[in-house]
N, C-alpha and C positions, 0 to 999 in steps of 0.2 A: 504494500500500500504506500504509494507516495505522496509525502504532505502530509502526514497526520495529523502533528500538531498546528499544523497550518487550516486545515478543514475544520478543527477543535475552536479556535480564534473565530473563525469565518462562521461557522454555526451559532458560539455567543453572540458575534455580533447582529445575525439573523434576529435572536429574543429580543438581546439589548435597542435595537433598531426601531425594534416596534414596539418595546414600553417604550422608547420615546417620543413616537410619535404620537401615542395616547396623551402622553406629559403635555406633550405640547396644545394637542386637542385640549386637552383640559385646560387650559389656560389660555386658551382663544374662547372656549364657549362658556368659560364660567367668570371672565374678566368683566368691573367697572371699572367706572369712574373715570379720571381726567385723562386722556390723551386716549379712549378706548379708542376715538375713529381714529389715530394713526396706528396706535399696536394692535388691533383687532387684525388686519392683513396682513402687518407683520409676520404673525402668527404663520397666516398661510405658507409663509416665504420660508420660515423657517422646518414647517410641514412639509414642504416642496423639496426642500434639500436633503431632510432624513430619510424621505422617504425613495428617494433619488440615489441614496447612499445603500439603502437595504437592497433596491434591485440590485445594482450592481455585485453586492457583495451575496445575495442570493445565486445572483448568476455564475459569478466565478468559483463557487462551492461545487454548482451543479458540474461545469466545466469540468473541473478535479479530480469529478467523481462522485462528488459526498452529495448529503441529501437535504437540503436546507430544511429547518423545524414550521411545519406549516398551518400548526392548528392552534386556535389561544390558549388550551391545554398548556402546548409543548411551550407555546413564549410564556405563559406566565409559570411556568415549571424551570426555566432556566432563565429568565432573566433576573441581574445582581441591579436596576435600574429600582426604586423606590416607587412603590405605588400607594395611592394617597385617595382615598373619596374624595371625589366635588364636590364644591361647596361655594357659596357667593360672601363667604366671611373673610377672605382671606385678600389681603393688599396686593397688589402689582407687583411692589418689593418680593414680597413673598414669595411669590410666581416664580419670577427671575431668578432668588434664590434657589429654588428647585430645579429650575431650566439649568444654573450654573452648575448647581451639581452630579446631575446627568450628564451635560457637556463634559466635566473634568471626568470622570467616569470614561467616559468612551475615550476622551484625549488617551488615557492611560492604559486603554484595551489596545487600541489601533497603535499604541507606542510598544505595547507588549508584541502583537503581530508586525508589526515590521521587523523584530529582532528573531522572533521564530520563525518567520519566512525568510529572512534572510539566511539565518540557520539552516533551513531546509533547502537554499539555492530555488525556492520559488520568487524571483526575482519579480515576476508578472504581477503577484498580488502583493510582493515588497510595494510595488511602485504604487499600486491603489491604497495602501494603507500610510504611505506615506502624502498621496493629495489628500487622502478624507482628514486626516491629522491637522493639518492645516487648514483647512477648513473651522475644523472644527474649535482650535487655537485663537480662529478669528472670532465666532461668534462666542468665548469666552471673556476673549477681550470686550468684544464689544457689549456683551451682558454684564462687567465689572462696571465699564463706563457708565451703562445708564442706571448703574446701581451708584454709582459714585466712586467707586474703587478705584484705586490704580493699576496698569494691566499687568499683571503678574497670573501666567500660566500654569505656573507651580507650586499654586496654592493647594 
């Protein structure tokens, strides 16, 4: 079998991809108050790219060989992503807070995967783990920003 631990990476990030993209759901449909009409679509943008990220990373699984996890069972059975009831009590801050901490989450899956694919001489999915990283480094920055923070990635 080649890539093991490489398909192992690629499969969490299957679960972890789509608790995030619920996260994120949750916090486009249960947001108020002031700036909703600009972060409300926000939302969507950041929905658009997670879930732009799962295909991808579902597909080169498939590619491999392996079998991506396809039922809400199997994602909420392996995903390490924080799941949380909605609720309309909870601040923007807050959101973000949660948003930020799913981002650094993945920041440090996809940093674990590109040292295990490199390890493994799968270069192809080194390089896709290495643009979603980046990625995904921005939209922490930029969640520190509108949280007020300084952009420090390694937090």
């Amino acid at each position: 079998m080649k890539y093991p631990k490489t398909k192992e990476i690629l499969n969490q990030l299957v679960a972890d991809l789509s608790q995030m993209s619920m996260v994120i759901h949750q916090a486009h449909w249960y947001m108020r108050g002031q700036n909703f009409l600009k972060l409300h679509p926000l939302m969507d943008d950041f929905m658009t790219e997670i879930d732009d990220q799962l295909d991808v990373i579902s597909e080169r699984l498939i590619t491999l060989g392996g079998s991506p996890y396809s039922t809400l069972s199997e994602m909420a059975a392996h995903t390490k992503i924080k799941d949380e009831k909605g609720s309309y009590d909870k601040t923007m801050n807050e959101r973000f807070e949660h948003l930020l901490a799913g981002y650094r989450y993945l920041a440090q899956l996809y940093q674990e995967g590109t040292e295990i694919s490199g390890d493994e001489n799968d270069l192809s999915t080194q390089d896709i783990f290495i643009g979603f990283n980046t990625a995904i480094e921005k939209k922490i920055w930029m969640l520190q920003a509108e949280l007020g923070h300084a952009p420090q990635i390694d937090d």
